[in-house]
C-alpha positions as CSV (number, residue, x, y, z in Angstrom):
1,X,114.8,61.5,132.4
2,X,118.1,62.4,130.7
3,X,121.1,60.6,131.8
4,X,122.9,63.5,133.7
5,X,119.4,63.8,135.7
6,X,119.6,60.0,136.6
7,X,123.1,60.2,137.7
8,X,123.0,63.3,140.0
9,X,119.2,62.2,141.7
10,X,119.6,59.0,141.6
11,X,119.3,56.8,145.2
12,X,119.1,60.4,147.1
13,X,116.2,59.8,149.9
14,X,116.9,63.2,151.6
15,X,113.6,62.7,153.4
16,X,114.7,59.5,155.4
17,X,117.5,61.3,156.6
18,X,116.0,64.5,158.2
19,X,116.7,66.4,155.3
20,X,120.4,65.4,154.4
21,X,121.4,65.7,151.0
22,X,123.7,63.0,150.5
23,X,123.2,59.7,152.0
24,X,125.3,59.1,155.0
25,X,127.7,56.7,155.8
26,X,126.1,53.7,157.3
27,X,128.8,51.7,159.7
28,X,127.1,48.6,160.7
29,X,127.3,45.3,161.3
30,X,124.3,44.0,163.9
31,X,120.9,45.2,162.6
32,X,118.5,45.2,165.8
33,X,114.9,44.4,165.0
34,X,111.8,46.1,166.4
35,X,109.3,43.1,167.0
36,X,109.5,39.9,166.6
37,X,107.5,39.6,163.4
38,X,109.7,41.7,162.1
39,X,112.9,39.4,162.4
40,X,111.0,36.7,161.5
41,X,110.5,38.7,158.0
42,X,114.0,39.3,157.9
43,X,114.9,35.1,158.3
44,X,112.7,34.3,155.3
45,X,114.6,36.4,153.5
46,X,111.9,39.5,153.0
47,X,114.1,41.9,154.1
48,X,117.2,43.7,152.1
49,X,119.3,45.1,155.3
50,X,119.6,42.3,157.9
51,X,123.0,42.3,158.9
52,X,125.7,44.5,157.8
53,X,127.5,41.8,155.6
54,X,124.3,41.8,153.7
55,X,124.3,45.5,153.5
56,X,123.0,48.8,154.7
57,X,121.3,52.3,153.7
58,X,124.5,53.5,152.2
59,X,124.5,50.2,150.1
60,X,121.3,50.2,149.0
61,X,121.3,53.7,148.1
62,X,124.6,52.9,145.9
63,X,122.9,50.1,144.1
64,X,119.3,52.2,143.4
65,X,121.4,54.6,141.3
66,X,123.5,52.6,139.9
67,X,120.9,50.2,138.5
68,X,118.9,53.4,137.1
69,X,121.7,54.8,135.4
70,X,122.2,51.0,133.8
71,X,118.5,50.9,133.1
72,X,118.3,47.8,135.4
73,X,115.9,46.4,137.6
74,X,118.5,45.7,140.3
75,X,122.2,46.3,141.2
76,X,124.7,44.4,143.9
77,X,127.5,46.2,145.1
78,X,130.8,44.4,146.0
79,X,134.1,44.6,147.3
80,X,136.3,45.1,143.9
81,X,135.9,44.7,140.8
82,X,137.2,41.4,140.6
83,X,134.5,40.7,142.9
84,X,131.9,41.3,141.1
85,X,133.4,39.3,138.2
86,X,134.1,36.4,140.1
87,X,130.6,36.7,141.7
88,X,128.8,36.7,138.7
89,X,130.4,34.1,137.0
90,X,130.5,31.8,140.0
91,X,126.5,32.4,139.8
92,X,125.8,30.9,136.4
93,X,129.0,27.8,136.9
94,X,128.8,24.6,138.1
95,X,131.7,21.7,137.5
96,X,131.3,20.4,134.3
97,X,129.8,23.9,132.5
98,X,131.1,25.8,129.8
99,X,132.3,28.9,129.5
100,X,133.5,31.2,126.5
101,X,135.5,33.8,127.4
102,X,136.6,36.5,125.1
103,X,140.4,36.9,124.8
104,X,141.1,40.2,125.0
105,X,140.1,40.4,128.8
106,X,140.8,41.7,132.2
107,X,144.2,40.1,133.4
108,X,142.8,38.9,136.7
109,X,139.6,37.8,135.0
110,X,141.5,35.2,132.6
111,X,143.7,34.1,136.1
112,X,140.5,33.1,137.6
113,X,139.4,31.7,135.2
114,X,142.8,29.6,134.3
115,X,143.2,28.8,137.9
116,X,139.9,28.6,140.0
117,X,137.8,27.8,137.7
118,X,140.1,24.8,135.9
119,X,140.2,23.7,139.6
120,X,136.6,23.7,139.9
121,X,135.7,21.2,136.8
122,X,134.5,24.3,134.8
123,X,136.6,24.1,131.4
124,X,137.1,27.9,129.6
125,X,137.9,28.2,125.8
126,X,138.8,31.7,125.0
127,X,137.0,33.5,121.5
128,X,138.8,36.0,119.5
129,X,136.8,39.4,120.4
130,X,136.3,40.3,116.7
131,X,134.2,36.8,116.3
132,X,130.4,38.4,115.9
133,X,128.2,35.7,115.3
134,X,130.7,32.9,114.3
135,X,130.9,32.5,118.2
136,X,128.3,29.8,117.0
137,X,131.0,27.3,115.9
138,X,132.1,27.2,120.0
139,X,129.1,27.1,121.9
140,X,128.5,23.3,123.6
141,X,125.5,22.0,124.8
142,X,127.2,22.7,128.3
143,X,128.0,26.2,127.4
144,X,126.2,28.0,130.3
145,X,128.4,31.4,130.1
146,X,129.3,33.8,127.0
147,X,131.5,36.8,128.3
148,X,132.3,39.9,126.6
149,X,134.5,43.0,127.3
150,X,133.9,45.6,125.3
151,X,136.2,47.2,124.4
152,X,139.6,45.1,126.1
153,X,141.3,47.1,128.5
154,X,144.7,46.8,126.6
155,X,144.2,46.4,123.0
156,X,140.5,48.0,122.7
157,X,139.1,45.3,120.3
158,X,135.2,46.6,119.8
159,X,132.9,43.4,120.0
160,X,129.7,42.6,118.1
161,X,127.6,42.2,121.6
162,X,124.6,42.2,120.0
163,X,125.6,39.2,117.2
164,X,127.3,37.4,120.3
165,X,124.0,37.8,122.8
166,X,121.6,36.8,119.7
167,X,123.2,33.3,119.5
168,X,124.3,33.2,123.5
169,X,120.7,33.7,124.0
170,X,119.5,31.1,121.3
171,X,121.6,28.2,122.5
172,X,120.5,29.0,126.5
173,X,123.7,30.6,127.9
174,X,123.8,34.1,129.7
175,X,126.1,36.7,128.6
176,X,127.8,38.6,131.5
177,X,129.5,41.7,130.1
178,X,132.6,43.9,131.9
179,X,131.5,47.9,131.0
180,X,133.8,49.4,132.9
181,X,135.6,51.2,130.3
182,X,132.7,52.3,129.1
183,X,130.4,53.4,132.2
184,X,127.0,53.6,132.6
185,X,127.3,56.9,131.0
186,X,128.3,55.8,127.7
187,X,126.3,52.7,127.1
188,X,123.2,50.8,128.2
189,X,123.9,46.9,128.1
190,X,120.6,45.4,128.5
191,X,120.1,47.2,125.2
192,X,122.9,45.3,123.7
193,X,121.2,42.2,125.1
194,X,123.4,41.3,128.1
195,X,121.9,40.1,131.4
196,X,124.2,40.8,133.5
197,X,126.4,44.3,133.4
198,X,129.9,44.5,135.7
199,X,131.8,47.4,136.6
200,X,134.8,48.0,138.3
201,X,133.7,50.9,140.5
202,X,137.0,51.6,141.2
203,X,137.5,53.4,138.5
204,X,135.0,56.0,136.5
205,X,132.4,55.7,138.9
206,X,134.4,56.4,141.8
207,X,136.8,58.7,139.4
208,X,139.0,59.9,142.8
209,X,141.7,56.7,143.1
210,X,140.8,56.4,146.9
211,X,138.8,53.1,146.5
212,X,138.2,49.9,145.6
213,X,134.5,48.3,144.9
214,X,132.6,46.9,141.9
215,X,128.9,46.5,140.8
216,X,126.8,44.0,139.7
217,X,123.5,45.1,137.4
218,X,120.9,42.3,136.0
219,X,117.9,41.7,134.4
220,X,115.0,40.9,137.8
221,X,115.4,37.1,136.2
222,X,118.5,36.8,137.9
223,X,118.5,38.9,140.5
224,X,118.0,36.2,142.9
225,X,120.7,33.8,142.1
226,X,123.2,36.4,141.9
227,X,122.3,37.8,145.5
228,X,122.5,34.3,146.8
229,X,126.2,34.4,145.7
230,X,127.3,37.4,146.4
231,X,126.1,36.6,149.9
232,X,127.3,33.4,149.9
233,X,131.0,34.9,148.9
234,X,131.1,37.6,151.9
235,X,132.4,40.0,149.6
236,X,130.8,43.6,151.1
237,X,131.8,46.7,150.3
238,X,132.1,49.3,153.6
239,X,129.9,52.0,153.9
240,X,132.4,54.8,153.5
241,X,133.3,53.4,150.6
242,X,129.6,53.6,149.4
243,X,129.4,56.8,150.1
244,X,132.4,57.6,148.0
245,X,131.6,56.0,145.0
246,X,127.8,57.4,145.1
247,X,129.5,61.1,145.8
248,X,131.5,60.2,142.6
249,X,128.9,58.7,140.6
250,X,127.2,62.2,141.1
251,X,129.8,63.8,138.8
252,X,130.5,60.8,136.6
253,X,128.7,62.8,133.6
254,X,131.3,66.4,134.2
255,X,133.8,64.5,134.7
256,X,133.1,62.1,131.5
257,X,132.4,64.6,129.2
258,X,136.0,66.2,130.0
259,X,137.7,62.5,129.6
260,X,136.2,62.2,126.5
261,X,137.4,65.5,124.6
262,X,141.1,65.1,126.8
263,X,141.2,61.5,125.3
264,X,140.6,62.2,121.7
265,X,142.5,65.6,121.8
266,X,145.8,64.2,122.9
267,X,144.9,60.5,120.6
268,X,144.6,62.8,117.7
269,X,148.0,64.4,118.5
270,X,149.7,61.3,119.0
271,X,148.1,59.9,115.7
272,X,150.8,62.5,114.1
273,X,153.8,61.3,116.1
274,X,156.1,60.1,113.8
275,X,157.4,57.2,116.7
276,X,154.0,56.1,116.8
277,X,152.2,53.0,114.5
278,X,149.2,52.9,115.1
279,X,146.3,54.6,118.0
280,X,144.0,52.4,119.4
281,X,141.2,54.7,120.5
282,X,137.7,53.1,118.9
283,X,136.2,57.0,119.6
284,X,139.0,58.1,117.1
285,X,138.1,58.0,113.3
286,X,139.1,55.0,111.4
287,X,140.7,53.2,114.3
288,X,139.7,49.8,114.9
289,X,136.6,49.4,115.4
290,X,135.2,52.4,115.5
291,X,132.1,51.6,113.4
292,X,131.1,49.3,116.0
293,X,132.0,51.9,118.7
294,X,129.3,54.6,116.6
295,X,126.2,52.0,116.6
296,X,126.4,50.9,120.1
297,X,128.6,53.6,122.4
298,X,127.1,57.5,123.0
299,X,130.7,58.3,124.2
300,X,134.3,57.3,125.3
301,X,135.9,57.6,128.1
302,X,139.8,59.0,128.2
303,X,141.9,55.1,128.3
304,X,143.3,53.9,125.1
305,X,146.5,52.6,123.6
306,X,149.5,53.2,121.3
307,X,151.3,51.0,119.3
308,X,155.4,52.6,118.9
309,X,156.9,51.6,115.4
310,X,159.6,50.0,117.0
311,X,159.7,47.6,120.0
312,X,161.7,49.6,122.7
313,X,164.1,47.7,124.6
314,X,163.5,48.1,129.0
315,X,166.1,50.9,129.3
316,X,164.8,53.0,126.4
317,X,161.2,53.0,127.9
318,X,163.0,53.9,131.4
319,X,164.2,57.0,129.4
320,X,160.7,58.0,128.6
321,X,158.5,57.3,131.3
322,X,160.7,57.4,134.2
323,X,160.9,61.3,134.0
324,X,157.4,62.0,132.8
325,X,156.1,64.7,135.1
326,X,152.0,64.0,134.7
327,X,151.6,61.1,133.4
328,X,152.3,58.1,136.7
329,X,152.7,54.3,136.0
330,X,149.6,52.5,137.7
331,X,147.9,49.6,137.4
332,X,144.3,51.4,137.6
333,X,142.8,54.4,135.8
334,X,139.5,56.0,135.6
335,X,140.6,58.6,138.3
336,X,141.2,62.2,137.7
337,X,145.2,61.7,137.3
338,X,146.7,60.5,134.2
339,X,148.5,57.0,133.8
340,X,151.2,55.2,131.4
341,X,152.1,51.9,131.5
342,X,153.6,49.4,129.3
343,X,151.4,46.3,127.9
344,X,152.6,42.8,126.4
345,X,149.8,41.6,124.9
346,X,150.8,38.7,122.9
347,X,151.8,37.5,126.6
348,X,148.2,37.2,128.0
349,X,146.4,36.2,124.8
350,X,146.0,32.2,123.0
351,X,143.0,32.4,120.7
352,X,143.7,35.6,118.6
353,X,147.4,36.2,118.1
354,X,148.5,40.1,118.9
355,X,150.5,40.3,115.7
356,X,151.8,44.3,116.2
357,X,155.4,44.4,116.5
358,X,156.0,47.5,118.1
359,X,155.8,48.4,122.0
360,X,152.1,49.2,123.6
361,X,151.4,51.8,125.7
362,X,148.7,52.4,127.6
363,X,147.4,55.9,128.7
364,X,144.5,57.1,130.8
365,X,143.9,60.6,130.1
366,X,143.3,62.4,133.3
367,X,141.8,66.1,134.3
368,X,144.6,68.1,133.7
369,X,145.2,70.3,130.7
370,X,146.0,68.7,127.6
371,X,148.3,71.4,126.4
372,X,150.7,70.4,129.5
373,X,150.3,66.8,129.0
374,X,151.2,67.1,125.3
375,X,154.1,68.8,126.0
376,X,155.0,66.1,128.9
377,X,154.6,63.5,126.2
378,X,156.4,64.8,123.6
379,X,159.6,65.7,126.2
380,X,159.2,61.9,126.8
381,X,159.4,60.9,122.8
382,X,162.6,63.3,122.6
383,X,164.2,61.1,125.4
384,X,163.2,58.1,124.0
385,X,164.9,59.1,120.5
């Protein structure tokens, strides 16, 4: 079955629901029980939906597709992406463990792990992402943990998963992997050699900026200890919510496939800028990493950066973005509106220096037409001048 197929059919059971297309929204918290053989099947744990913390149809129906678009043999779905991050880690960590954490990652990822996890007894030494196999020289005998993000969500750094997973996997650790940037459209992890695959859903799944949620995908291995956590942690998603992101998952591949050519189409024209340094896009042609983006990625989605030639004081940005008429400043992306925002990574990063000079920008290419959102970004370059 072709991805597109997997996407669109995937977790429909039209039958159970008198003939209802879509799944529907499942609000529920008690779950009543026929017989009493039957709750006594649901307290030794032989049942999925037992109480509506645990889950319902709408749930389960979210986490059947999204594992078969992975090409997993299970899926969790949680609250936020952050969730699902700090679910999986907390699954594999115990006080006095080992974890090796790439640098370029997710913001709230790194303050977990700085803050909750220090407190915890767990130690974290961050890798530079471009490390490949020579992630070797920093795995302990109490390394339990490898993770990867690839590409980072600010500087776009391309990793060697399948060098990093090959010794992970050889010195007994599990590599958890964030994919949000590049969907379960554009990439199949297990492939890669992760075991465990982490989305924020929030973003191209849902593709509509009206939700939060994240997903959990794993090898059947450790299926078990992650449920146990994520149950543990409390950290459901509602059911309308599940209903959202599987109505948006059913157009992930449109929707996708128009990111993509937006994204390179308005990288290449900002390639030609003479304000601009550098585009880091790994879909675009001799960018970093895009060698690494060819073997392992079918596709990119429409979020990359820019590095300016010069490094714009606060007020000269102001002049740019603060009158830009498509392009918002938000935190999130992956939605059908574009985004702008201004990054600082040598702030967040302490094992691989950010040595570009000039301001970052991020953008997140939206839906709209690419001929008006040129022209918005190029008013912006001739106010920042």
């Amino acid at each position: 079955m072709k991805k597109e197929t997997l996407i669109t059919t995937a977790g429909l059971a039209s039958d159970n629901h008198r003939g209802v297309v879509n799944v529907p929204v499942h609000r529920a918290s008690t779950i009543l029980f026929p017989t009493y053989a039957v709750f006594e099947e649901a307290e030794a744990g032989k049942l999925h939906v037992t109480y509506g913390r645990f889950g319902t149809p709408s749930t389960e129906a979210l986490e059947q597709a999204i594992a078969a678009a992975e090409g997993a043999e299970h899926a969790i779905a949680t609250s936020s992406g952050l969730s699902a991050i700090v679910t999986a880690l907390m699954a594999f960590l115990q006080s006095g463990d080992h974890l090796l954490m790439v640098d370029s990652v997710y913001g709230p990822t790194r303050r977990f792990c700085d803050n909750e996890l220090k407190r915890l007894g767990i130690e974290t030494t961050y890798y530079d992402p471009l490390i490949g196999a020579g992630i070797s020289a920093l795995i302990r005998k109490n390394t339990k943990v490898v993770f990867v993000e690839s590409p980072g969500s600010l500087t776009f750094e391309v990793q060697d998963v399948p060098a990093i997973s090959k010794v992970a996997h050889e010195n007994g650790a599990v590599v958890i992997g964030d994919n949000t940037w590049a969907t379960p459209y554009f990439i199949n992890p297990f492939e890669l050699g992760m075991d465990v695959s982490i989305h924020s859903a929030t973003k191209y799944i849902s593709g509509h900026s009206d939700l939060l949620m994240g997903t959990i995908s794993c090898r059947a291995e450790h299926y078990k200890k992650l449920l146990q956590t994520f149950r543990n942690f409390g950290a459901c998603p509602s059911g309308d919510n599940c209903y959202l992101a599987l109505r948006g998952m059913r157009t992930m591949a449109v929707r996708l496939k128009q990111h993509y050519k937006s994204g390179l189409l308005v990288a290449q024209w900002l390639r030609e800028r003479s304000e601009v340094a550098e585009v880091l896009h790994p879909a675009l042609p001799g960018a970093p990493g895009h060698e690494l983006w060819k073997r392992d990625f079918s596709g990119a989605p429409s979020l990359f950066s820019i590095v300016l030639k010069e490094n714009y004081s606060s007020d000269k940005l102001a002049l740019m973005l603060d009158s830009l008429e498509y392009f918002g400043m938000g935190y999130s992306w992956g939605g059908f509106e574009s985004l702008i925002i201004h990054c600082k990574p040598e702030k967040v990063r302490t094992a691989a220096e950010w040595k570009r000079e000039g301001t970052v920008l991020r953008l997140h290419i939206g839906l709209e037409n690419t001929e008006d959102l040129i022209a918005d970004l190029e008013k912006g370059f001739a106010r920042l001048k």
